[in-house]
N, C-alpha and C positions, 0 to 999 in steps of 0.2 A: 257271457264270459269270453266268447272266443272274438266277440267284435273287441272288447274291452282290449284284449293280447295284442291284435290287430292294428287298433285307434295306437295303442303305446309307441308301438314300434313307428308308426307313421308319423306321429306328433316329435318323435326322439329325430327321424331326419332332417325336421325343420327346425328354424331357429325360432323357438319360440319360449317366452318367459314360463316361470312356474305358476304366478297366478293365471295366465290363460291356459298353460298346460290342464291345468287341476278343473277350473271350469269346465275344457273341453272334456275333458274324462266324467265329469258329473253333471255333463249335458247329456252324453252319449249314457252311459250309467241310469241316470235318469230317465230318459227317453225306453231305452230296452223295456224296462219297471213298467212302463204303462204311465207316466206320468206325462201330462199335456199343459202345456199355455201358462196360465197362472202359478198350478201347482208345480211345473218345471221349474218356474222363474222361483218361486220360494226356494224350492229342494236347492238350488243352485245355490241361492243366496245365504241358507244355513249354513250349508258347507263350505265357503267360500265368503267369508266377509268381505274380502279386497271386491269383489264381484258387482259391478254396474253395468247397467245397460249396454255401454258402446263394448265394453270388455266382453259381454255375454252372445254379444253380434258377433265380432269378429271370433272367437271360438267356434260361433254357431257354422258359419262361414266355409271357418276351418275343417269344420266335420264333415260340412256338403262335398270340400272338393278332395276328402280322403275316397280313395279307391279300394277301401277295405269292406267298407260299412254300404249295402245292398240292399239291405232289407228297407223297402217303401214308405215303411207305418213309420219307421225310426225319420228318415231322411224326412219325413212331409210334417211332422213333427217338430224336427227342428229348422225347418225352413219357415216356419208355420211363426214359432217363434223370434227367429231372427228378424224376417221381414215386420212383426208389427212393433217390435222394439226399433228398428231401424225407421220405420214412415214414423215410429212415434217422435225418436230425435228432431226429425226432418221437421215434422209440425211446430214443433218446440221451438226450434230455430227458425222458422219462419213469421212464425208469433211476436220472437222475441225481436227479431229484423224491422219487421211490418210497424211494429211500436216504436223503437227507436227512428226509423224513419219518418216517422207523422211527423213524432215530436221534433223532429230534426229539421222538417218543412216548416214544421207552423215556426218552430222561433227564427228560421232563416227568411220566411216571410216578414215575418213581425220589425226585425229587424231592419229589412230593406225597408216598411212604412215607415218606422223611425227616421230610417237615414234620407227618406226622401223629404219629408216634412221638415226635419230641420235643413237638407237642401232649399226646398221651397223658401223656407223664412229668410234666409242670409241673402235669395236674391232679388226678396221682393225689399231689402233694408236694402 
């Protein structure tokens, strides 16, 4: 309860929105409880519709660099969860990169064959 008073008063001097307020409070909230990883990411997300991934990092984030909040099991918790939500984006975006890329290769290859075969034709006519 007293990190909760604590987390409040820290999150009220920054400028930050009310859905990542409310996340940050039911990160930290959750986390105290004994809730870890998966089960955190739910608890979050009941309470907390607007709540996604990148929105659940940067709260997470948020909590790490509050100077209120001490306690190790809490902090490694929620770093625990930031970071595999945050590598998860990362993969995500580099999957989704990697793909558009091939296919970005193969049809700007394809294309130069096109265009050189019909170069070829006009100047062997």
């Amino acid at each position: 309860m007293v990190c909760a008073i604590l987390a409040k008063s820290y999150i009220e001097d920054r400028l930050v929105g009310d859905a990542k307020k409310k996340i940050y409070e039911y990160l930290i909230e959750g986390a105290t409880s004994g809730l870890t990883d998966d089960a955190l990411y739910s608890f979050i997300i009941k309470k907390v519709p607007k709540a996604n991934s990148k929105r659940i990092v940067r709260a997470g984030f948020l909590a790490l660099s509050d100077p209120s909040l001490t306690d190790r099991t809490i902090l490694n918790v929620i770093y625990a969860l930031a970071i595999k939500h945050r590598l998860a984006g990362d993969a995500f975006e580099e999957e989704a990169d990697s793909g558009d890329s091939s296919t970005e290769m193969a049809e700007t290859s394809a294309s130069k064959t096109e265009g050189a075969t019909a170069t070829g034709k006009k100047r062997k006519k």
